[in-house]
N, C-alpha and C positions, 0 to 999 in steps of 0.2 A: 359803583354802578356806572361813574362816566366811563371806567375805561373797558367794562363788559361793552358796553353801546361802541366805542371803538371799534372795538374787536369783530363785533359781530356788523359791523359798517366795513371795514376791511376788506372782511370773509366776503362778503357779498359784493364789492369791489373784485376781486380777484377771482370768483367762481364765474361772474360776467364773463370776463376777459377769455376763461380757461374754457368754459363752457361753448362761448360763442368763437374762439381758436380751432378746439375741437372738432366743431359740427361743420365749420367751413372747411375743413382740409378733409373732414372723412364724405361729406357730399361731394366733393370733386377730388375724391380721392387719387384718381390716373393720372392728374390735372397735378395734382402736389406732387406725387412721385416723379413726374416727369419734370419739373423745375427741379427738384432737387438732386435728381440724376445728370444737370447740365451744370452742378457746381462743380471744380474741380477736385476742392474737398471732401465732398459727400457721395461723389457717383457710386464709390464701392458702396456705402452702405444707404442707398436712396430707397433702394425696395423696405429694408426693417426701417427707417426712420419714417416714412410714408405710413406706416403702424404705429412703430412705438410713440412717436409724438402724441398724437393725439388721443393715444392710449393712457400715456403718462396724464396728460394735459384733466384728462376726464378724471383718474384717480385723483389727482389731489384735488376736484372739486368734492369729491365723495369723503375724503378727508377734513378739507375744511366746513364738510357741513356738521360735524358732529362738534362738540366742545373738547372732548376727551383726545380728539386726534387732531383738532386743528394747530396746534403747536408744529407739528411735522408736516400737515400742510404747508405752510408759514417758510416752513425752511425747503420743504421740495419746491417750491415756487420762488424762491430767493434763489434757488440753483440751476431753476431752469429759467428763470429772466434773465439770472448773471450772465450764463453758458451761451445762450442767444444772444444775446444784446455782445456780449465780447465775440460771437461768430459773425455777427453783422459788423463791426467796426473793422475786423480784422479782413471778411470780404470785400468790404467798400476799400478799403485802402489798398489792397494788395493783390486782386484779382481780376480777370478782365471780364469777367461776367458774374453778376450779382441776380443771383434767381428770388423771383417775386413770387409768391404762391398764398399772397396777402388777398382776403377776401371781403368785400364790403367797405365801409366806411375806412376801415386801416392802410385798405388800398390805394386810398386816394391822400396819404402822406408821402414826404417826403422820405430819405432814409433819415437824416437827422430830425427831422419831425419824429420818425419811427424810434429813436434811440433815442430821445425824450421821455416819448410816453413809457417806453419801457424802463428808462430808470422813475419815471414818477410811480411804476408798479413794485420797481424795486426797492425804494423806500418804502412803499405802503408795506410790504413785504417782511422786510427790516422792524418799522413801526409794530405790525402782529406781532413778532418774534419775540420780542424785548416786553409788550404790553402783556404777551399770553405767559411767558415766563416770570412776570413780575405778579401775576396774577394768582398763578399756581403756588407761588412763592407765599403769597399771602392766605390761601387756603390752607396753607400746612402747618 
């Protein structure tokens, strides 16, 4: 029972984050594309990521809301904090322009503040993964 309350403490961790990511990039959505079309790395593909992201972002909140799919939630969200979180370390260090397209409270971090809280998402992440497979484990 502790580790269903876990799990379902997580999910709802993480749908926050993905929900409220989502809805700030798709309400200023011209606003995101256009940051992410001044990265060096992303210009080619800043029109589909100004979609897919937040498209992604919103699926696996749909994911981890069920029991049955939040396993793959768990792991889509471990790849997409990894993938971020390694593109932000790698444009802080080696790029001369670092686009922000961070909305609300998030905005007001630093980047190392930002690459914090996203490995504390990424352990919670990790945490799901291992709790919901050890869970299924035990149902069978």
């Amino acid at each position: 029972m502790k580790k269903q309350l876990t799990i379902e403490i997580i999910k709802a961790f993480l749908i926050v984050l993905f929900l409220y990511a989502a809805i700030s990039k798709l309400v200023e959505i011209h606003d995101f594309q256009q940051e992410l079309s001044k990265s060096p790395m992303l210009h080619a593909v800043a029109k589909l990521l100004a979609i897919g992201v937040p498209s992604i972002e919103l699926f696996i909140c749909s994911l981890l809301l069920y029991s049955k799919t939040s396993h793959t939630g768990f792991i889509l969200s471990l790849f997409l904090l990894t993938s971020f979180t390694a593109y932000l370390i790698i444009t802080i260090n080696y790029s001369t322009y670092v686009p922000c397209s961070c909305g609300g409270v998030i905005s007001q971090l630093s980047w190392n503040q930002h690459i914090l809280l996203n490995f504390f998402f990424i352990l919670l992440s990790i945490t799901g993964i291992l709790l919901s497979a050890s869970l299924r484990k035990s149902l069978v």
